[in-house]
LOVEXSE-444801 format. One record per residue (C-alpha): x, y, z. Coordinates in steps of 0.1 Angstrom, whole numbers, plus 5000, padded with zeros to 4 digits. Example, Ala and Ser with C-alpha at 12.3 -4.5 7.8 and 13.67 -1.06 7.14 Angstrom:
REM LOVEXSE-444801
xx, yy, zz
5123, 4955, 5078 $
5137, 4989, 5071 $
END
This chain:
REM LOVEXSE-444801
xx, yy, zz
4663, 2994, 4376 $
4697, 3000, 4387 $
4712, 3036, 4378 $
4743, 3045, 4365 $
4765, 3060, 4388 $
4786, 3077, 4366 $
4784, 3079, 4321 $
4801, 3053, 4308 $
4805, 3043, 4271 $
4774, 3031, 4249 $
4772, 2991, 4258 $
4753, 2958, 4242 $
4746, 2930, 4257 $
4749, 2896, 4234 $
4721, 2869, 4248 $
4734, 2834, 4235 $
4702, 2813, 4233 $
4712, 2795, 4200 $
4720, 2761, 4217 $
4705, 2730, 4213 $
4701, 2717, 4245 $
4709, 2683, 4243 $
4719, 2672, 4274 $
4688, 2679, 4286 $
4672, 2656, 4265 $
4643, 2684, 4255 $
4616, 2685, 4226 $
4630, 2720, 4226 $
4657, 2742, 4229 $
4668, 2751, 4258 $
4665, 2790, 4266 $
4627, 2780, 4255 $
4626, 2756, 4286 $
4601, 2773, 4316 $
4614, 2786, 4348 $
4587, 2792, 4375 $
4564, 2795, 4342 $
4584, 2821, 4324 $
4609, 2811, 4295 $
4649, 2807, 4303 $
4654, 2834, 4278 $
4631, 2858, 4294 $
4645, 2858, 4328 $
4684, 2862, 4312 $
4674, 2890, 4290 $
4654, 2908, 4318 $
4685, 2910, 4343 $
4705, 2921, 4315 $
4679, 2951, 4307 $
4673, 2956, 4339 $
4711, 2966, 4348 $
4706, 3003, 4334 $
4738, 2996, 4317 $
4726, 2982, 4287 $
4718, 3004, 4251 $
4706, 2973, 4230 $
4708, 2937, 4233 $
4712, 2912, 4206 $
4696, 2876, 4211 $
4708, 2844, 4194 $
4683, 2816, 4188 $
4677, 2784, 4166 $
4668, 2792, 4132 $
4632, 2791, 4131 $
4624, 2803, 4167 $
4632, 2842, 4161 $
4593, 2850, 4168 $
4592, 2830, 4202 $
4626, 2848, 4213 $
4611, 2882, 4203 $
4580, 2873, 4223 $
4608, 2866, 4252 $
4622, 2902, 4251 $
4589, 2927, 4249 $
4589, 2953, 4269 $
4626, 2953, 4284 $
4628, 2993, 4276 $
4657, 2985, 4253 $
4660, 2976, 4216 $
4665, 2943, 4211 $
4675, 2926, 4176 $
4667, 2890, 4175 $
4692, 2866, 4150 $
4696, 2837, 4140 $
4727, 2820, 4159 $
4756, 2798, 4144 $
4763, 2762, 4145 $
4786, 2770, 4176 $
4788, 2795, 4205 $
4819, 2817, 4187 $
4802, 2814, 4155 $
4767, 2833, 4172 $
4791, 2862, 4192 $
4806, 2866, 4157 $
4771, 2868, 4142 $
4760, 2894, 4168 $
4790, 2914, 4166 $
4782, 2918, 4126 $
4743, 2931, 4139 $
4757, 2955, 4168 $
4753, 2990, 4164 $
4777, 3017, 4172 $
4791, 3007, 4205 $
4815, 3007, 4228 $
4813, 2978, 4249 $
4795, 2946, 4248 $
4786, 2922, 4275 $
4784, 2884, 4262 $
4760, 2861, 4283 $
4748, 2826, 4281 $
4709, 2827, 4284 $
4715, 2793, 4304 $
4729, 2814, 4332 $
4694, 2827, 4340 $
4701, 2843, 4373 $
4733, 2864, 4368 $
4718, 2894, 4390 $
4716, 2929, 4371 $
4745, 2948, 4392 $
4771, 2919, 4378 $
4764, 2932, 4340 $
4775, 2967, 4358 $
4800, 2956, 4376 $
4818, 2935, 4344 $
4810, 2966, 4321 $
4829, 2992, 4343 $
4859, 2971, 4352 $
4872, 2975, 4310 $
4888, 3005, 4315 $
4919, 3019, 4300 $
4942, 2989, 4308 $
4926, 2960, 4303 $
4903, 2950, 4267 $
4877, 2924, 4290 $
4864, 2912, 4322 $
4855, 2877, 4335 $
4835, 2870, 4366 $
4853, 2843, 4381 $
4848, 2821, 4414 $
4873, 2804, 4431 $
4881, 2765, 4433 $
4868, 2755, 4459 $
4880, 2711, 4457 $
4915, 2700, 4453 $
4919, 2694, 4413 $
4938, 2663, 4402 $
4954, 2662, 4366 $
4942, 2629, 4356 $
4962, 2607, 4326 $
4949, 2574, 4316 $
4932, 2568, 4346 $
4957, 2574, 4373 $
4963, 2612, 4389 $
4994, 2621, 4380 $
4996, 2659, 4398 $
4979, 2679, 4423 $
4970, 2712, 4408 $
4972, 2742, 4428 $
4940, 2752, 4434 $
4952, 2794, 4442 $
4956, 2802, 4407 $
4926, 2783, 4393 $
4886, 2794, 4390 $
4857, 2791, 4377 $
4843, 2817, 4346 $
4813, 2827, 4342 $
4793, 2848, 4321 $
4785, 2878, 4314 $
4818, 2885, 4302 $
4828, 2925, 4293 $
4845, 2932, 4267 $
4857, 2966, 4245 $
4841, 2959, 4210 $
4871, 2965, 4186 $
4895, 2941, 4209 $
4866, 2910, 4208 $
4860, 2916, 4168 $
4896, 2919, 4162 $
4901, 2886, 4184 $
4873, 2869, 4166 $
4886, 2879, 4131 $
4922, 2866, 4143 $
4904, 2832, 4156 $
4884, 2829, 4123 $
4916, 2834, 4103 $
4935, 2807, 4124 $
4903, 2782, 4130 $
4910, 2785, 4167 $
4881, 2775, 4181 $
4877, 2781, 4223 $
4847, 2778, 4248 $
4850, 2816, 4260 $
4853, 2849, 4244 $
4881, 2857, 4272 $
4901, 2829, 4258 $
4899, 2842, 4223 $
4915, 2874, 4237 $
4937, 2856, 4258 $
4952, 2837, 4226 $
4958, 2870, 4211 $
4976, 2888, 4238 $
4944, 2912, 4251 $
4945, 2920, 4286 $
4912, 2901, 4308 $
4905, 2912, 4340 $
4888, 2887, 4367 $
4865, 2899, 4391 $
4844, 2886, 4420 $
4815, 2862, 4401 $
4780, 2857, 4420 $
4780, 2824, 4438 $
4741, 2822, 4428 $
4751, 2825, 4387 $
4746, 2791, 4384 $
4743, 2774, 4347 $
4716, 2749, 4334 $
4734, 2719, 4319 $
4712, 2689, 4335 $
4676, 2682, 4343 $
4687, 2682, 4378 $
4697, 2719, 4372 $
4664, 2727, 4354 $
4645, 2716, 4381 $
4665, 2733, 4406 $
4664, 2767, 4385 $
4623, 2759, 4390 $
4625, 2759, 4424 $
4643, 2787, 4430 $
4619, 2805, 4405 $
4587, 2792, 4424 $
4580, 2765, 4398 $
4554, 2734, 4409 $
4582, 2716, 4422 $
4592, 2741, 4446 $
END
């Protein structure tokens, strides 16, 4: 386990494993789909725990799958609250953020983002300081991007000022419920927590992502996240 360097305010990390799965075409959700034997779930939650700079965590699932998700999370050294998620990704961060306790800062991950390595939770966590209310790991563009309209490019966008989120994403609680509440209010609905803030005039700082956070969308990217785990296919 990684050790704190320094105190830092009491954090939470939310675990969003309420997602269907459907691309994958699975009997089963997917944070219950096997990595090298182990569940998706399992591996995302232990990196989290396994930063050191993480008080409780609070897991999203499927109704109906709370016991398997609890069964993911024993032993982590850290209480962990399982819940039922909502019938979209904002809708489960605002359900978590009702079950956190009395904390500071919360780090939101997508359990399909498996190998997000435990210093990055750190790393997002200590980067909200006094001037900024989040933090986004972010990657840069590496391919030229083309705006595209009715089939036909129509600009060349520069690439400089363009990347690529990822999760976890940091955030100061009171700034990520008040941007929630405002979103709620406005039925704004976004793919990130940053962009909630964004909307709302929060400040987000982007730092260096992990090349190796990769996400599992596809099949192809299930069986690749096996491999790298030492699954059969390896």
């Amino acid at each position: 386990m990684l050790a704190r360097m320094s105190p830092r305010p009491s954090a939470a990390a939310i675990v969003l494993a309420a997602g269907a799965g459907r691309r994958l075409g699975a009997d089963e959700p997917k944070a219950f789909l096997t990595i090298g034997g182990r569940p998706i779930l399992a591996v995302a939650a232990a990196a989290a725990a396994a930063s050191g700079a993480i008080d409780e965590m609070i897991v999203t699932v499927p109704d109906g799958f709370e016991d398997r998700a609890r069964g993911c999370v024993e032993g982590l050294g850290i209480p962990c609250t399982v819940i039922p998620g909502g019938d979209s990704r904002q809708a489960s961060v605002r359900a978590a953020l009702a079950a956190a306790g009395s904390i500071e800062l919360v780090a939101v991950h997508d359990a399909a983002r498996p190998f997000a390595p435990p210093d990055l939770f750190v790393s997002v966590l200590d980067a909200v300081d006094a001037d900024v209310d989040g933090a986004v790991p972010v990657l840069p563009v590496a391919d030229t991007v083309k705006r595209i309209e009715g089939g036909f490019i129509i600009a060349t966008v520069p690439r400089d000022e363009l990347a690529l989120a990822q999760t976890p994403q940091a955030f100061r609680v009171t700034a990520l419920r008040d941007a929630h509440d405002r979103a709620a209010a406005s039925r704004l609905g976004v793919t990130d927590d940053a962009q909630l803030l964004e909307a709302v005039g929060h400040r987000v700082r982007a730092i260096a992502g992990d090349p190796m956070n990769t996400k599992i969308t596809t099949m192809l990217d299930l069986a690749r996240a096996d491999a790298r785990m030492g699954g059969a296919d390896a």
